[in-house]
Steps between C-alpha positions, in 0.01 A plus 500: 500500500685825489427769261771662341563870466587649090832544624529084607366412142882273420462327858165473413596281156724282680208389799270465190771240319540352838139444552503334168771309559335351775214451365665282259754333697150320642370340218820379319776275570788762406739634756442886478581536868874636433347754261262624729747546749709656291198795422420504884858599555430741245187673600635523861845663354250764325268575824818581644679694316152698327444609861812609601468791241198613554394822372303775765178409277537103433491537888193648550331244269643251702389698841129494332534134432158335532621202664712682760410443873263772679391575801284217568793264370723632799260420753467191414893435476645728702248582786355304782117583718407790257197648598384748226284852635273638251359824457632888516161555793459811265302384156589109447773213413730506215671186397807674315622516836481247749677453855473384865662305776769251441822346575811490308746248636370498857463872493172700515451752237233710319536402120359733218526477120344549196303174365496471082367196472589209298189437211236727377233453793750521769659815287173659516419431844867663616480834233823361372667627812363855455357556825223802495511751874334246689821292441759731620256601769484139596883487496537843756193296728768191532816724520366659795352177640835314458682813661210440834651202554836531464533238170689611170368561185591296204381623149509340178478768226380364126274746320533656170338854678239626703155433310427796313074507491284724519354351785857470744555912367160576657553309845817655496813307335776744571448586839454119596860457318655749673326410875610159437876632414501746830339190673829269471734826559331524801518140609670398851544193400746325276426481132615317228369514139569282181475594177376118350406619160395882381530744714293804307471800619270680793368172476851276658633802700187500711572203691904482432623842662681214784779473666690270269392421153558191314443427107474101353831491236255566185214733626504871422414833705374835354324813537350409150461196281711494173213556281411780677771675483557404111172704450567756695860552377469400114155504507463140402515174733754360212797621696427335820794308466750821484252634800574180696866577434481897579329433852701239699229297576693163540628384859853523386464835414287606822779317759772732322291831567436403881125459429505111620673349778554132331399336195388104557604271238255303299525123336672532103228583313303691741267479822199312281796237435511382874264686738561288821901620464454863400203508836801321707759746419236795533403358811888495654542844341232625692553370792885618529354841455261484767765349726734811441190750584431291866596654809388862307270760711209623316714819522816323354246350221381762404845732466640183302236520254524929472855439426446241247299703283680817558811353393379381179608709199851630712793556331 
């Protein structure tokens, strides 16, 4: 069953009416199928025109969905012969991030992203995709494995931020952030990052300084998350919504300042709506980027990607 977001509350009505409906349409011998028809039609005309207005901030509620795909859900769709690699070999695993091995329609890639997880255990076990310096460090030990053997380096990017502990400050937080940023600069291979949900912060540019970047049609991309600029700026997370606004977080609004390459479409309604379609079109997305970057030195690679980032913020 889908949960809906405070903003979906009217579609939200007419699934509940349809439900009932239903429900009733079972036990009794009256012919309510025209009417429920009739509110399908409905609810489907709201979906579609509620989310083709979407505000900068009804956006990132939808890019925080709790039902929308993760990592783990893009393996399983998208990828083929994953073989995950744990560890940073300097102080341990951490499950925010996870990557390895795998093939992406025929083609042999290192994958990367940041896991969420999709109920509380699993939540807990993955930080809610707020990987601590054993993460990122993990990340640069598979960037520069991946770049040994010549593969390219896929990375899905989904975290609200860098986890912001005590314990990741003492084993050293920003200088694992910025290693792991300097890491894919220095890359000779192709790489290709997607922004498949939040992108916050130290904590998405780490693994998503690449050669091309992609963002899903509803995620977002920031150097800070609404709220915390609302507190910063009015001193109060109430205004997260203006924030949202202020910041051009949304992939529309990233696309027309150069800082994304493409955005990929998702199903009416959003990624959680249909999974297996928005991993398909993520999937053929990637793929046409990686095919673009083939034939590249590590020379030529790495020049693209300078440029890229140089460019960014030109008049």
């Amino acid at each position: 069953m889908i949960s809906f977001l405070d903003f979906e509350k009217p579609i939200a009505e007419l699934e509940a009416r349809i439900a009932e409906l239903r429900a009733t349409a079972s036990g009794s011998d009256l012919d309510i199928v025209p009417e429920i028809e009739k509110l399908e039609k409905k609810s489907a005309a709201l979906l579609v025109s509620t989310y083709a207005k979407l505000s900068s901030w009804q956006k990132a509620q939808v890019a925080r969905h709790p039902q929308r795909p993760h990592f783990l859900d893009y393996i399983r769709l998208i990828f083929t012969d994953f073989v995950p690699l744990a560890g940073d070999r300097v102080f341990g695993e951490d499950a925010a991030i996870i990557g390895g091995f795998a093939k992406l329609n025929g083609r042999k890639v290192m994958v990367i992203g940041h896991e969420k997880g999709h109920d509380t255990p699993s939540r807990v076990k993955h930080n809610f995709g707020s990987a601590k310096p054993e993460g990122y460090r993990k990340a640069i030990r598979l960037m520069e494995l991946a770049s040994k053997f010549g593969l390219p380096v896929v990375t899905l990017v989904d975290t609200a931020g860098a986890f912001p502990g005590v314990e990741a400050e003492e084993r050293g937080q920003a200088e694992a952030i910025a290693r792991s940023t300097e890491a894919c600069l220095a890359l000779g291979v192709p790489m290709v990052a997607a922004i498949v949900g939040e992108g916050g912060s130290g904590g998405a540019i780490a693994i998503a300084a690449a050669n091309k970047v992609l963002m899903l049609e509803h995620s977002v991309y920031s150097v800070i998350s609404p709220e915390g600029a609302s507190s910063i700026l009015w001193r109060t997370p109430d205004k997260a919504a203006d924030a949202a606004t202020a910041m051009k977080i949304t992939a529309q609004d990233l696309l027309g300042l150069g800082v994304i390459e493409a955005i990929v479409p998702e199903p009416i309604g959003g990624a959680h709506r249909d999974p297996a379609a928005t991993a398909s079109a993520l999937a053929e997305a990637i793929g046409r980027e990686l095919d673009a970057l083939t034939g590249l030195s590590p020379a030529e690679v790495r020049r693209q990607r300078e440029d890229r980032f140089l460019a960014i913020g030109e008049l």
